[in-house]
C-alpha positions as CSV (number, residue, x, y, z in Angstrom):
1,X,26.7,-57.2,8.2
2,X,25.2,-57.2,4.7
3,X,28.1,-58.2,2.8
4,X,26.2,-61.4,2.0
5,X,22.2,-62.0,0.7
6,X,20.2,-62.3,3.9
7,X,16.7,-63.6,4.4
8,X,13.6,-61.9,4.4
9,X,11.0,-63.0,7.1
10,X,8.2,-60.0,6.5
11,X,7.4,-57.2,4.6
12,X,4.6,-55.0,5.6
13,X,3.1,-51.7,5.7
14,X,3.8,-49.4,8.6
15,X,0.9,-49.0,10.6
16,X,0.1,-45.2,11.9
17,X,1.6,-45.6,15.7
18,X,4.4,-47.2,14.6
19,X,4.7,-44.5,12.0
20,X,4.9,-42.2,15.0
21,X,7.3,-43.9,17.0
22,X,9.8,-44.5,14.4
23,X,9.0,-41.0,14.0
24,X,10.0,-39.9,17.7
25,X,13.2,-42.7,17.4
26,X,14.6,-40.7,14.8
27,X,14.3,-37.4,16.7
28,X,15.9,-39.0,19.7
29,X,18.8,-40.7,18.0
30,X,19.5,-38.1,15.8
31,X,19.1,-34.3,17.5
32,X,20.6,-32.8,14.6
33,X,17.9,-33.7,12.4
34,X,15.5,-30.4,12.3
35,X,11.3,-30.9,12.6
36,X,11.1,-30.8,9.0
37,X,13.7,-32.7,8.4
38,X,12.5,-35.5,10.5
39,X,8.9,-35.6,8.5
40,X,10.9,-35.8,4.8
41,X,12.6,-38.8,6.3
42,X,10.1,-40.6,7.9
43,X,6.4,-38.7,5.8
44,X,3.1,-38.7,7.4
45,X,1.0,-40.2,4.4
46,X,3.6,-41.7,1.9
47,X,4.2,-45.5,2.0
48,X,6.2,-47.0,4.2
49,X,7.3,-50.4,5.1
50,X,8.6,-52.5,7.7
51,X,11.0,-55.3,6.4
52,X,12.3,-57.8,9.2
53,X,15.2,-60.3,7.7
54,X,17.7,-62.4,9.2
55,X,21.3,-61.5,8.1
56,X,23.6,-63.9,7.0
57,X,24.9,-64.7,10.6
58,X,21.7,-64.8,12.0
59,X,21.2,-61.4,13.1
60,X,17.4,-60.3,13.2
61,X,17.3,-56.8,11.6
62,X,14.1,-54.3,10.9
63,X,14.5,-52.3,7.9
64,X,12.1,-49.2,7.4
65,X,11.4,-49.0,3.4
66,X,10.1,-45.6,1.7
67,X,10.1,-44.9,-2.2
68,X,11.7,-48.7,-2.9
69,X,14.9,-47.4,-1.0
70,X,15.8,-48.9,2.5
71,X,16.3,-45.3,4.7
72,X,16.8,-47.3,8.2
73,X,17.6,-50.2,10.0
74,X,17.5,-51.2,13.2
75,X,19.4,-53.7,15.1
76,X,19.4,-55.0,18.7
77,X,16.8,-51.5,19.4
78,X,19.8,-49.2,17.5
79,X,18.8,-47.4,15.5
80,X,21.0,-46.6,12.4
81,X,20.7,-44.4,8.7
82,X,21.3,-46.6,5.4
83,X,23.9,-44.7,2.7
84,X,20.6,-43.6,0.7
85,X,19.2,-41.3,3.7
86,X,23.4,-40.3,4.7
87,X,23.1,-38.8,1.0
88,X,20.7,-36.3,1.9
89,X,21.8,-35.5,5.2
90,X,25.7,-35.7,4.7
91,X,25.9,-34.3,8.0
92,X,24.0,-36.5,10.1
93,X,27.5,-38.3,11.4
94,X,30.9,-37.5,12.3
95,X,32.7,-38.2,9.0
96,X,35.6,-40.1,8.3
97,X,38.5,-40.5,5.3
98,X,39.4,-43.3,3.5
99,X,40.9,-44.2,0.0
100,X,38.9,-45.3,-2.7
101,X,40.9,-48.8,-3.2
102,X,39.7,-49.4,0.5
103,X,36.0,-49.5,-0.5
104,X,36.3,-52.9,-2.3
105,X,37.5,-54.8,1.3
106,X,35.0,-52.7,3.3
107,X,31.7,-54.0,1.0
108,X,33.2,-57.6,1.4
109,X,32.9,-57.2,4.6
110,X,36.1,-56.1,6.2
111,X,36.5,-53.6,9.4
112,X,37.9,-50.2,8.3
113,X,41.5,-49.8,10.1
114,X,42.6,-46.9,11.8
115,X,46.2,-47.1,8.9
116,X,43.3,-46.3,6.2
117,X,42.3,-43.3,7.3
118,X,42.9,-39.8,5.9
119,X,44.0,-37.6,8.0
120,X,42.4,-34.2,7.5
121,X,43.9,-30.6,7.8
122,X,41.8,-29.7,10.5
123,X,42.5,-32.9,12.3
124,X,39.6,-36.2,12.8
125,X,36.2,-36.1,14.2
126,X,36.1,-35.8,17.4
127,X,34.0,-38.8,18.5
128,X,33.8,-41.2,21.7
129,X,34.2,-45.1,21.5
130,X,31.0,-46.7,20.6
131,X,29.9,-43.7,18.6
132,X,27.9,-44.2,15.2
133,X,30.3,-42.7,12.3
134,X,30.0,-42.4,8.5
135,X,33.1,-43.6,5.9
136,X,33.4,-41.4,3.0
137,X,35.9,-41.4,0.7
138,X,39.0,-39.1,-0.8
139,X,37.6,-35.9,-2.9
140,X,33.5,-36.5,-1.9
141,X,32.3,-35.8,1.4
142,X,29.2,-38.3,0.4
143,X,29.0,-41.4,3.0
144,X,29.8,-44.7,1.4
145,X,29.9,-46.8,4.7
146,X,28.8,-46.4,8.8
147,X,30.2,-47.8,11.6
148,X,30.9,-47.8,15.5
149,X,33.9,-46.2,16.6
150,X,36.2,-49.6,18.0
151,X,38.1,-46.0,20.3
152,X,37.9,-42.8,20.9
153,X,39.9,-40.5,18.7
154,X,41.7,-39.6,21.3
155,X,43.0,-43.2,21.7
156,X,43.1,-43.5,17.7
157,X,46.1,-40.4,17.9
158,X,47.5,-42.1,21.3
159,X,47.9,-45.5,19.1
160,X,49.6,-43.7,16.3
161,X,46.4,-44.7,14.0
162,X,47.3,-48.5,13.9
163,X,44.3,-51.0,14.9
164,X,40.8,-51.6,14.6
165,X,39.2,-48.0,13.7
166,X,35.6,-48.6,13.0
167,X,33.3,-51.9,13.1
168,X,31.5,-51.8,9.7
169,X,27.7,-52.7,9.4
170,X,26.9,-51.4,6.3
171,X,28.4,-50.1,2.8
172,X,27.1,-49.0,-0.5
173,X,27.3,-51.7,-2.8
174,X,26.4,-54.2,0.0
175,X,23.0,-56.3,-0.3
176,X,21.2,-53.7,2.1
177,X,21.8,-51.1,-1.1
178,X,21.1,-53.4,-3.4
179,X,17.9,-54.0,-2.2
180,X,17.2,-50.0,-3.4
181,X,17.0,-48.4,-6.4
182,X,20.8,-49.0,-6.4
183,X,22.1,-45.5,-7.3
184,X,25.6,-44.2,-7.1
185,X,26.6,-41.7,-4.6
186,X,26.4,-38.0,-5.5
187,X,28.8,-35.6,-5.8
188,X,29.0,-33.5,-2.7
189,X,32.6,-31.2,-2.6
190,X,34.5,-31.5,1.1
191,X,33.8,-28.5,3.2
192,X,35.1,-24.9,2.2
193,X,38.5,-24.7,3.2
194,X,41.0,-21.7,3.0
195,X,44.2,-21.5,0.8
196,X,46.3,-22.5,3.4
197,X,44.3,-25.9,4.4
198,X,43.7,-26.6,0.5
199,X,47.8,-26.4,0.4
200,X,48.5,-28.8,3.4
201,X,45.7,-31.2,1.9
202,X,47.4,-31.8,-1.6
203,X,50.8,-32.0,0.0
204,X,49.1,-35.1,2.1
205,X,47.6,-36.8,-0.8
206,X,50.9,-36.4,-2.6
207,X,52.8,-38.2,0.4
208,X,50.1,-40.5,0.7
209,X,49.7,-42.1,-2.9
210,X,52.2,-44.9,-2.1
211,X,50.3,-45.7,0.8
212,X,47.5,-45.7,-1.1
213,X,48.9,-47.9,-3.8
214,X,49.8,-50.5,-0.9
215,X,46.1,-51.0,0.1
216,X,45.4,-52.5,-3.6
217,X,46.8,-55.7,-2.5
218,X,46.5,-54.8,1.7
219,X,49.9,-56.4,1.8
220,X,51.6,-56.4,5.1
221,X,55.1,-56.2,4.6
222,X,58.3,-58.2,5.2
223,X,61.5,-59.7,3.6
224,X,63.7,-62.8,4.1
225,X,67.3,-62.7,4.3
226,X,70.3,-65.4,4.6
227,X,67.6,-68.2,5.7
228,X,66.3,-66.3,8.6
229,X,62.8,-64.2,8.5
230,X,63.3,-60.1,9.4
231,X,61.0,-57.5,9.0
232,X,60.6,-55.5,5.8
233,X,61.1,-51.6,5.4
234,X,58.6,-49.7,6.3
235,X,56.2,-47.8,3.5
236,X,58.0,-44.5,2.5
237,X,54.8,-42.8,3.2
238,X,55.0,-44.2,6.4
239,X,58.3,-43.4,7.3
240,X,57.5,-39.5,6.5
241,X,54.6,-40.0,8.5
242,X,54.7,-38.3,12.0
243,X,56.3,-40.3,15.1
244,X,55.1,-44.2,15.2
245,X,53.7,-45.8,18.1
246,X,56.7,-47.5,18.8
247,X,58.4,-44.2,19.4
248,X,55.6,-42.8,21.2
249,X,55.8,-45.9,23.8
250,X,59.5,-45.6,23.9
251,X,59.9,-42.0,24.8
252,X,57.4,-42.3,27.3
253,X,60.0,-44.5,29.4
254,X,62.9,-43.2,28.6
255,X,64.5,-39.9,28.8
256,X,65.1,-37.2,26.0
257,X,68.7,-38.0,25.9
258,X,68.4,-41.2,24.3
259,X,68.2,-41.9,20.5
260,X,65.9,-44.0,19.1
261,X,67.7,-46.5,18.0
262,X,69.6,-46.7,21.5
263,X,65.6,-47.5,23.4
264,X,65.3,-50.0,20.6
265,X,68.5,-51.5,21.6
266,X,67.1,-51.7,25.4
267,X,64.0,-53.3,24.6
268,X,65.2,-55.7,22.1
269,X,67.7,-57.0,25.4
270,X,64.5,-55.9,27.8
271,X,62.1,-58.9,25.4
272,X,65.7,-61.0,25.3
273,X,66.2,-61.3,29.3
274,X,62.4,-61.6,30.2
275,X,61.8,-64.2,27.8
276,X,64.8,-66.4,28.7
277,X,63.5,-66.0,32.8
278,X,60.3,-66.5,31.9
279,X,59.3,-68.5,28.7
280,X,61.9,-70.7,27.7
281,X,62.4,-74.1,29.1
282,X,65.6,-76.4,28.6
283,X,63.4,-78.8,27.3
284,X,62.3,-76.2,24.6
285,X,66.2,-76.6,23.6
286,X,67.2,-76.8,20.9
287,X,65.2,-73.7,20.1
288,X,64.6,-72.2,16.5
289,X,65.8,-68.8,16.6
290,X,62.7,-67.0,14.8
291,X,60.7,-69.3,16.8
292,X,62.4,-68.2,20.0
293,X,61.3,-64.6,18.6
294,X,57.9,-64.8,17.2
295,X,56.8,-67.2,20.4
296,X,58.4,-65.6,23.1
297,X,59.7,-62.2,22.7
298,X,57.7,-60.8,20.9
299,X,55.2,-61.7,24.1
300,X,57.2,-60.0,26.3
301,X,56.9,-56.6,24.9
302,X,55.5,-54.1,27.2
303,X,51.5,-52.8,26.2
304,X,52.3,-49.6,24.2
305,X,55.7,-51.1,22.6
306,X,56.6,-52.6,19.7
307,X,59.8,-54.2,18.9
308,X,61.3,-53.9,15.6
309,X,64.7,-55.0,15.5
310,X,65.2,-52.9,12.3
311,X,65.4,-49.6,14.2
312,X,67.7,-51.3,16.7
313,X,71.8,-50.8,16.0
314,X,71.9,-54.6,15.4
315,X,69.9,-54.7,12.3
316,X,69.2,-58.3,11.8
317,X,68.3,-61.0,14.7
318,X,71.1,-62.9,14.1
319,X,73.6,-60.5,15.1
320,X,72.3,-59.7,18.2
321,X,72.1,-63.1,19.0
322,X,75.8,-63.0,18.0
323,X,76.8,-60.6,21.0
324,X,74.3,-62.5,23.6
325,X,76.5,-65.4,22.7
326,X,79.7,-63.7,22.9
327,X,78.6,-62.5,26.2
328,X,77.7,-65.9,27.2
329,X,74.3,-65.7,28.0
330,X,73.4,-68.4,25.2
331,X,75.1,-70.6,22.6
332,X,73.9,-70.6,19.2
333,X,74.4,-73.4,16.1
334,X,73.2,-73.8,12.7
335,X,71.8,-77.1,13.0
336,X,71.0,-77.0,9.4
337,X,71.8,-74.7,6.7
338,X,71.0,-71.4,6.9
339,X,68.6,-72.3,9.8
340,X,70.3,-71.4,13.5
341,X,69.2,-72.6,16.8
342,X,69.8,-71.8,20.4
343,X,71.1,-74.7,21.8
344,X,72.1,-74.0,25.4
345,X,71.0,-71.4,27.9
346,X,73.7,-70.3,31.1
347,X,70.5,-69.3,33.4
348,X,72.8,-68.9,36.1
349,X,74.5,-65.7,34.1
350,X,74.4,-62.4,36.3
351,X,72.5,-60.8,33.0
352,X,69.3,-63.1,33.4
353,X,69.3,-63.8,37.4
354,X,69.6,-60.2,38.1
355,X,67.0,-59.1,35.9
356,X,63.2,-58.1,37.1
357,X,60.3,-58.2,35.2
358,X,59.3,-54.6,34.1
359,X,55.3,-53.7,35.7
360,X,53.4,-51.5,33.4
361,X,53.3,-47.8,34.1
362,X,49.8,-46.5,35.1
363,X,49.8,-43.9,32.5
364,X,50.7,-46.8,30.1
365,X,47.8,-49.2,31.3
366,X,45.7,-46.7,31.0
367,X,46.4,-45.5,27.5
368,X,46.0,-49.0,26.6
369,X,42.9,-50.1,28.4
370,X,40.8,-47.9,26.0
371,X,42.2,-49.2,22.6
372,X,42.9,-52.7,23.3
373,X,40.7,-54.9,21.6
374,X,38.6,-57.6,23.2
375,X,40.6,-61.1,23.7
376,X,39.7,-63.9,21.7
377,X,37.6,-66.2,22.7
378,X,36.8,-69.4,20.4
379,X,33.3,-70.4,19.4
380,X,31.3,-73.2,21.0
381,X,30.7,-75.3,17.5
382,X,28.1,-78.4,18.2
383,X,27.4,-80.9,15.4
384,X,24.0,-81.3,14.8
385,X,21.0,-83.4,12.3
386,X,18.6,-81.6,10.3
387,X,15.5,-83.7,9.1
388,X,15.1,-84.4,5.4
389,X,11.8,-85.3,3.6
390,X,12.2,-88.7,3.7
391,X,12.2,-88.9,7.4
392,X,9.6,-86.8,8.5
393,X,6.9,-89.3,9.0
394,X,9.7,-91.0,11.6
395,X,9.8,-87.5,13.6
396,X,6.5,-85.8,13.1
397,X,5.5,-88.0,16.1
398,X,7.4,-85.9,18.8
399,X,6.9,-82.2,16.8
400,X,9.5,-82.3,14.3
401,X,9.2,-81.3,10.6
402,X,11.4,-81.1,7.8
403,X,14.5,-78.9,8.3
404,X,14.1,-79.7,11.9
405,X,17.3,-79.1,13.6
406,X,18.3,-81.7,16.5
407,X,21.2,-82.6,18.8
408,X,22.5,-86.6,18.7
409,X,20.9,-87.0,22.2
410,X,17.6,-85.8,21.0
411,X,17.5,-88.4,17.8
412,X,18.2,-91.1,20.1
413,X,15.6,-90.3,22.7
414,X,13.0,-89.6,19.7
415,X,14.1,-93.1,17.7
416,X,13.2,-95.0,21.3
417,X,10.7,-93.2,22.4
418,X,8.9,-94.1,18.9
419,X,10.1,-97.5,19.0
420,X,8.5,-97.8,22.4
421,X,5.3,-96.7,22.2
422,X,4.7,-98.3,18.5
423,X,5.6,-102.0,20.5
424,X,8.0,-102.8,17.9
425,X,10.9,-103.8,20.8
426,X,11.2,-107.9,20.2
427,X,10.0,-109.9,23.1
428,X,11.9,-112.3,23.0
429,X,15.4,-110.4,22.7
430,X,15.4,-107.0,24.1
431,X,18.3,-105.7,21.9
432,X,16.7,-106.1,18.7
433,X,14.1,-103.6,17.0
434,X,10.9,-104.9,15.0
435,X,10.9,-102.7,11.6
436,X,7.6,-101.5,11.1
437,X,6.4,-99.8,7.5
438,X,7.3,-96.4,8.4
439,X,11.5,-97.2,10.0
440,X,11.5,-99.4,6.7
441,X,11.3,-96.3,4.4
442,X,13.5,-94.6,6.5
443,X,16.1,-96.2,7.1
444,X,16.7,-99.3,4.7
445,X,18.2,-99.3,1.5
446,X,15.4,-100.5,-1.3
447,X,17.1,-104.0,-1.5
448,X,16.9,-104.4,1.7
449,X,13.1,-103.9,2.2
450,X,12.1,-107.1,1.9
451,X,14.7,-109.3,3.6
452,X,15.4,-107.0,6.6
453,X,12.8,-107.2,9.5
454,X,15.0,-106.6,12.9
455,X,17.7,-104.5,13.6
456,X,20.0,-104.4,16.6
457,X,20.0,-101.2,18.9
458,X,22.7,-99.8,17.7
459,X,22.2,-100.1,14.3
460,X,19.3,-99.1,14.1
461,X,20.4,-95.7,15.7
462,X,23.2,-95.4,13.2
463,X,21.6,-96.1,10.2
464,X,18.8,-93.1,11.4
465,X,21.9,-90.8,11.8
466,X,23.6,-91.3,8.7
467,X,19.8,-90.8,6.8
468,X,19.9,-87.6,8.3
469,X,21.4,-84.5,7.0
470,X,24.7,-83.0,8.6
471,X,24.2,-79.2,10.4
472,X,26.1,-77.5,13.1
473,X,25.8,-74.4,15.6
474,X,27.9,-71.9,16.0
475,X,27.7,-69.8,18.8
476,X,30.1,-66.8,19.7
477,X,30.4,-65.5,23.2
478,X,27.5,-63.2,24.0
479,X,25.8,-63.7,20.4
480,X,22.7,-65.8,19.4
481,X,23.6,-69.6,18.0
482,X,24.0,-69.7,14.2
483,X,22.8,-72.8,12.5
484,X,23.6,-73.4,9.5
485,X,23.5,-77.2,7.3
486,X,26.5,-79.3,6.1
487,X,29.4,-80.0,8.3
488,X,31.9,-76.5,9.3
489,X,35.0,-76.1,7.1
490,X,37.9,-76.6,9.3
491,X,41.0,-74.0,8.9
492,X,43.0,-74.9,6.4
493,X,46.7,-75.1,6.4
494,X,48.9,-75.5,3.6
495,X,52.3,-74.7,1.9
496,X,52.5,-73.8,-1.5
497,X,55.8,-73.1,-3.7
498,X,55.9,-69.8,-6.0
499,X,57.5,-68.8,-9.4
500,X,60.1,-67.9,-7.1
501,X,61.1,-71.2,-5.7
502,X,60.1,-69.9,-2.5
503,X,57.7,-71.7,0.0
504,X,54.6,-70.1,1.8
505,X,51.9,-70.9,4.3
506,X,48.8,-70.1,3.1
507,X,45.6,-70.3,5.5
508,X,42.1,-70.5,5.0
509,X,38.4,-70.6,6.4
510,X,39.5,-68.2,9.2
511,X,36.0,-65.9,9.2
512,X,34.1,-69.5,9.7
513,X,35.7,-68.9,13.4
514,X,35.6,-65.4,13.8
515,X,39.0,-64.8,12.9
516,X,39.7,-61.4,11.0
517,X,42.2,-62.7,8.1
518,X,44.1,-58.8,8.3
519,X,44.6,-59.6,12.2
520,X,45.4,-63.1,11.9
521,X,48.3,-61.8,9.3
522,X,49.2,-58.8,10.9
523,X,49.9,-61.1,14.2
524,X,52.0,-63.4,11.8
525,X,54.0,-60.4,10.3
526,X,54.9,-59.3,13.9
527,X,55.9,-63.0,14.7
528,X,57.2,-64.6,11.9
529,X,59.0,-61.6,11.1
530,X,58.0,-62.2,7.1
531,X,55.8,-61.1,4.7
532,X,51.7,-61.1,4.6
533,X,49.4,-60.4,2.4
534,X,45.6,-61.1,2.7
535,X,43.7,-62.2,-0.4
536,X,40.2,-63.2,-2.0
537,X,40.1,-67.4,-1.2
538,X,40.0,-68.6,-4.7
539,X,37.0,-70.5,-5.4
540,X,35.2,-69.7,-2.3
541,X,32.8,-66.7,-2.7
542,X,33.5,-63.9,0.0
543,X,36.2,-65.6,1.9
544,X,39.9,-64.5,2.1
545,X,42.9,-66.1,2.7
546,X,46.0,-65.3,4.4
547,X,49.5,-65.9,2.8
548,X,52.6,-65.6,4.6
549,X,56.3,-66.4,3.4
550,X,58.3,-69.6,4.5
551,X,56.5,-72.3,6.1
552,X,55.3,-70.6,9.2
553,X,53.0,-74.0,10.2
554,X,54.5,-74.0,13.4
555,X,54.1,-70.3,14.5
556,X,50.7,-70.4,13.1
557,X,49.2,-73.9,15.1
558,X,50.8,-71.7,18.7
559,X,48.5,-69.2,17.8
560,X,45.5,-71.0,16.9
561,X,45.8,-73.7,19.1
562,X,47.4,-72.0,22.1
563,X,46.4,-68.9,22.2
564,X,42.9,-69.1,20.4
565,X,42.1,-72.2,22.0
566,X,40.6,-73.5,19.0
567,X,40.2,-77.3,19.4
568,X,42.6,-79.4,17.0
569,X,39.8,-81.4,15.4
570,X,38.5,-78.1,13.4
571,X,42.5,-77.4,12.1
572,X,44.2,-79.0,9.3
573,X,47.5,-79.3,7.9
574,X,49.2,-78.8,11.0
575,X,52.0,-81.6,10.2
576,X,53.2,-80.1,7.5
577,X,55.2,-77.8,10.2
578,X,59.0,-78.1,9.5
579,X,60.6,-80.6,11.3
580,X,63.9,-80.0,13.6
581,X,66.2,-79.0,11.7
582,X,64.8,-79.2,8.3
583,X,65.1,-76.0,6.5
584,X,62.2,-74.0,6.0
């Protein structure tokens, strides 16, 4: 929330009843706090100061001030404890874990996900979803973040700690800290443990340092083989780690009996069949065969599954598809080298008319219901005109000032309304516009002052728009409009060649839309079955972009176009998608 400068509306000293509510808030949202606690918080006599400021996305934000340090802030009537006031009441929160190197994305803004957390001897924090939370980090139990629990940690366990852990709202090293006396956090030592705990701890660390080395770059990983995309090895540390969430779903459907490998094998043909009955059209033929993964079977895996045809016998894509073809089910070509498609489906074979679409298990829905995060929906972006000195005499008329914001609509009624009532409409052509002194200033060019006296309707109207300065509105579903000037960056899509020869899709301007970048590319990993890896935008200041290897244009226009919804006009690049059978 405060990864960016935000704007100060008021600064002001507390007055005495508001001194005592704050006081009563505190003891209200915060039981643990003791009597005398409460009062060195929030003191009777010493200043104190109530700062309201807009964030950077608009949100309106009351921040309570005492000794130069911000100590609390309060946000849609929540009330919630900067990092200044968590370092003397450590306690105050249900603490998690996290590694140092995850700081750095956190303070630019990032969510902290549930793969970043440390899991401690004695297990996480029990806490519900929607719970307030402190972030410390690895070796000091002092906070360095809060943030509202995105699941219960029951759900967090049940999900094999993969997703969205904790919405972040504020960090050290953000601009709510730096608007304090800017110190570092202290030193506090994690809680007393015994010998045994102390053990188990280091032996963790130790297993977890190449994970930890992985987060420098918060690369998701993935290789390319022969011309077709698979998934990469997983993280050693990952691998040692306890039972995936892939397992978890799998064993919950199938019996003891089976090996892992053999439920891989049945949901790998489970996705296959479904997605052949379901999503794919003969007019879709010829089909890409990593397209015909990323687009549709991948969306025909059960909630709670996850298919990775890595832990199946076959290995790699293409030899599955080898045996569906020797089976007859489908026939597949490489149209081009090193780049197959499926260019005929038998719909009529046994395999795919006999098979039913699987219905979730209960116990499954429910599991998922809780952790799931909310769908997508795009933002409702509206071009607007903000008034610049030079027009304000033109506008002042009907109540606008400069840095007025207004819709196209509303210009037009003002420009006729003042053409109107001024009698400058020509009477003896209807359709042309008198120019009086104050629309000359406005709207004509210097050279033209003098020699231009009419204008036609039309004109005139688009000469007043183009004086004015571009702005637009965003406004997300269930949050306040953000206006902001200039025109929106659309997302931009482009392919770039490395030292390695090798092509990849990078994409940017994703947060402009409220896109996470590390969900867009975790999607993309899962889909395109390659490499991602999530990056600082170069020459844009807080923005990151997403890079994934080949050109995955095509996989990524599906998802922001059909499943995001996002209209085309605010994408770009999208024809640089490979064309039939062109080699990625």
């Amino acid at each position: 929330m405060f990864a960016k400068a935000f704007r100060v509306k008021s600064n002001t000293a507390i007055k005495g009843s508001d001194r005592r509510k704050l006081r009563a808030d505190v003891t209200t949202t915060f039981p643990t706090l003791g009597t005398d606690q409460v009062s060195e918080l929030v003191p009777g006599k010493e200043e104190l100061n109530i700062v309201k400021l807009y964030a950077h996305k608009g949100d309106a934000v009351t921040v309570y001030v005492s000794g130069g340090n911000p100590i609390l802030f309060e946000l849609e009537k929540n009330l919630y404890p900067t990092v200044y006031t968590l370092w003397s009441y450590p306690d105050l929160l249900p603490t998690f874990t996290t590694w140092p190197l995850v700081l750095e994305k956190l303070v630019g803004g990032a969510d902290l996900m549930l793969p970043g957390l440390v899991m401690p001897p004695a297990g996480l924090p029990q806490v519900q979803k929607g719970d307030l939370c402190a972030i410390s980090l690895v070796g000091n139990r002092a906070p360095v973040a809060i943030g509202v629990a995105a699941m219960s940690t029951a759900e967090m366990l049940t999900s094999g700690l993969k997703g969205r852990g904790f919405s972040v709202l504020h960090t050290y090293q953000d601009h709510l800290w730096r608007s304090g006396n800017k110190s570092s956090p202290p030193s506090i030592a994690p809680l007393a443990m015994d010998s045994a705990d102390l053990s188990e701890e280091k032996g963790s660390v130790q297993m977890d340092s190449t994970l930890q080395g992985d987060m420098r770059h918060m690369t998701l990983e993935g290789e390319e083989e022969n011309g077709e995309v698979h998934q990469a090895r997983e993280d050693k540390s990952l691998s040692e780690a306890p039972e995936d969430t892939s397992t978890r779903g799998l064993n919950q459907d199938s019996t003891d009996s089976k090996t892992l490998q053999e439920q891989m094998d049945e949901l790998l043909q489970q996705c296959f069949l479904h997605a052949l009955k379901c999503r794919v059209k003969k007019a879709d033929l010829p089909l890409l065969t990593s397209t015909f993964l990323g687009s549709h079977m991948f969306s025909c895996c059960p909630e709670g599954r996850q298919l990775d045809i890595k832990k199946s016998s076959y290995k790699k894509l293409s030899k599955f598809l080898q045996q569906m073809q020797q089976e007859q089910i489908i026939q597949v070509k490489e149209l081009s080298k090193g780049v197959e498609s499926i260019v005929a489906v038998d719909w009529k074979h046994p395999r795919i008319t006999s098979f039913v679409i699987p219905e979730p298990s209960p116990t499954s829905q429910t599991i998922q219901e809780g952790s799931r995060e909310q769908p997508y929906h795009p933002p409702d972006i509206k071009p607007l005109y903000c008034v610049p000195a030079s027009m304000t005499l033109l506008f002042q008329e009907s109540g606008h000032k400069k840095g007025s914001f207004l819709e196209g609509s509303e210009v037009r009624t003002i420009v006729i309304n003042y053409a109107k009532k001024n009698d400058l409409v020509d009477a003896d052509n209807k359709n042309l516009v008198k120019l009086d002194p104050i629309l000359c200033d406005c709207i004509l060019e210097k050279n033209e002052q003098h020699t231009v006296m009419k204008l036609p309707w039309d004109s005139l109207l688009t000469r007043c728009l183009e004086k004015l300065q571009p702005a637009y509105q965003v406004t997300f579903p269930g949050q306040e409009p953000i206006v902001k000037k200039g025109r929106i960056c659309p997302i931009d899509i482009t392919l770039a060649q490395r030292a390695s020869n090798k092509k990849v899709t990078v994409v940017r301007n994703l947060e402009a839309y409220g896109l996470d970048p590390y969900s867009v590319a975790a999607i993309l990993q899962q889909r395109c079955q390659a490499s991602t890896t999530v990056t600082p935008a170069p020459g844009a200041k807080d923005s990151l972009q997403v890079q994934i290897q080949g050109n995955q244009v095509h996989h990524l226009g599906w998802l922001l176009l059909e499943e995001y919804q996002l209209p085309r006009k605010h994408i770009q690049g999208l024809e640089k998608a490979p064309k039939p059978g062109k080699k990625k």
